[in-house]
N, C-alpha and C positions, 0 to 999 in steps of 0.2 A: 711728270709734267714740268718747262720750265717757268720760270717766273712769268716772265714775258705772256704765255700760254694762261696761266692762273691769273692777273690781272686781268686781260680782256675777257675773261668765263666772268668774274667777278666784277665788270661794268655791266657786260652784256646782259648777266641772268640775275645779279642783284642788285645794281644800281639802276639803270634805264628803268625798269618798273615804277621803282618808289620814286622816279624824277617823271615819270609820264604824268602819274597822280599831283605831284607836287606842280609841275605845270600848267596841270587843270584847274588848279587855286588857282593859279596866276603867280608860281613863285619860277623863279631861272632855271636855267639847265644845270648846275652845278652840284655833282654831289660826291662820296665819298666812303672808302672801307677803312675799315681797317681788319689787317692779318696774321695771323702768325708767321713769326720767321721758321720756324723750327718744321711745320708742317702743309705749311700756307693754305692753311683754316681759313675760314669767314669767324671773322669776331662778331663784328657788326656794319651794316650797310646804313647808310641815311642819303638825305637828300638836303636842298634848299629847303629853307622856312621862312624866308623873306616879311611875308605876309603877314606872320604873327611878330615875327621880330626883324628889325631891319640887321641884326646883328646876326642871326642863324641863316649865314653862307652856309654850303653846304658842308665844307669842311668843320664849320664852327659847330653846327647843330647836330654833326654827328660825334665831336668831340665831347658834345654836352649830353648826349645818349650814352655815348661809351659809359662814363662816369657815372650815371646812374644808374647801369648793372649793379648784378653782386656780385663780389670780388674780377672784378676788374684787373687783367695779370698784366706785369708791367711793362711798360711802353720801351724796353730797350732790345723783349725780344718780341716787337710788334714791327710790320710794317704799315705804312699810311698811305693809304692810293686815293688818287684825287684827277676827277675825270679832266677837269682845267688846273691849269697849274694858276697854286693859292696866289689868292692877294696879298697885301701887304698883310692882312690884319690876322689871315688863314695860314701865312706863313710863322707869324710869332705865335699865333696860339699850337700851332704845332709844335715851336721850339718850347716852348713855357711847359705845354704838356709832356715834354721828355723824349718827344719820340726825335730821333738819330738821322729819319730819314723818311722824303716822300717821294712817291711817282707818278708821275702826270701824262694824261692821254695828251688831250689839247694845249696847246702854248698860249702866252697872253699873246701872241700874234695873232695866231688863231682866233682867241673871244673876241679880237677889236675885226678883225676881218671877215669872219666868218658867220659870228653869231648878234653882231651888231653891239658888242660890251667893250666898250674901249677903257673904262674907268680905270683898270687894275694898270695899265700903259701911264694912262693920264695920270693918277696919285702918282707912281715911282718919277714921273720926270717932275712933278710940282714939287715933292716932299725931298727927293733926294736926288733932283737933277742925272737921275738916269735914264740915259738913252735906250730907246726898247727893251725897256728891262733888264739890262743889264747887271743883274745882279750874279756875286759868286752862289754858283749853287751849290760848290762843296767847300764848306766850309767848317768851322769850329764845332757849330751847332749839328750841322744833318747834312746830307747829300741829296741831291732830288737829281731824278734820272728822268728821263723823257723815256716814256715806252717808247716810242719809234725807235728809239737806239734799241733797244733791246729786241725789237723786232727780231732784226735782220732780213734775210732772203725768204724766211720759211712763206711760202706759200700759202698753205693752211689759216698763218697769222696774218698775215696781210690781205687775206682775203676778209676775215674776221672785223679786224681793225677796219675794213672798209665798211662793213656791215656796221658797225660802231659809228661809223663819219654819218653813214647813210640815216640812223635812226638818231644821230642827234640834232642833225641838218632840221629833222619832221620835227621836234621838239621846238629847236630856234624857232620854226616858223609861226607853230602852235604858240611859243612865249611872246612873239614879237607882235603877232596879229589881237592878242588882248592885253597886252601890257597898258593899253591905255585906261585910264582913269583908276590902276591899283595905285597903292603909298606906299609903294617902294620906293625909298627917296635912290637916286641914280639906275634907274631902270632903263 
């Protein structure tokens, strides 16, 4: 199986789940694995937790999961998948926690376009005057790859991946159609 192949198996069969539920809270579409390099295992899947904490983005609250397993193996032969590509604050706790490297289905193009979250666009151009996000994404800390690149032609995957737009599109709606009156400050 190539990578590309085991990330979309690992949105589609273990993240959208825990983010269907997570959205019937009332918490975002946003959620996140992490995997092994060496066999590309499921370590652990999470989602959003907005609701309990404005801080448990999906990437955050599944980093705060990881870490209270037992023996926890280390983050340099993991990799980080993240169905939106992180925020600013998803981005440094992925660097702080060690890990090298993450991959992302949806772009922050996509969340302001797509799913009505423009916030992650809006911070990078208030905080550090970048344009569409512009940030290096291979750099010192980690590399983040866009699954579409890794896509390619395959058929199979891009039929997949559509299946993937298609069930987070019903999510976006389901979040957006009750978002009103939760305390998620920037909802």
């Amino acid at each position: 199986m190539t990578l590309a192949a085991r990330l979309l198996d690992v949105i589609e069969n273990d993240i959208i789940p825990l983010t269907k539920t997570g959205v019937a809270r009332g918490d975002k579409v946003f959620g996140a694995a992490i995997l092994r390099k060496s066999d590309l295992s499921l370590v652990i899947a999470g989602t959003n937790a907005e609701t309990d904490n404005p801080l448990w983005h999906g990437e955050v609250h599944t980093l705060k999961q990881f870490y209270e397993m037992a023996g926890t193996p280390p983050t340099d032969g993991l990799i980080f998948l993240s169905t939106h590509e992180p925020c600013t604050m998803c981005m440094s706790a992925i660097t702080w926690a060690g890990f090298d490297n993450y991959a992302y289905f949806f772009s922050h193009e996509d969340s302001r376009d797509g799913f009505g979250i423009p916030h992650d666009l809006q911070i990078m151009k208030e905080l550090y005057d970048l344009e569409a996000g512009e940030y290096r994404r291979d750099n010192a800390f980690f590399k983040a790859s866009a699954i579409a690149d890794l896509i390619g032609d395959d058929p199979e995957l891009i039929a997949q991946a559509a299946r993937i737009t298609a069930a987070y599109a019903e999510l976006s709606d389901a979040y957006q159609a009750g978002k009103s009156g939760n305390e998620i400050p920037l909802n």
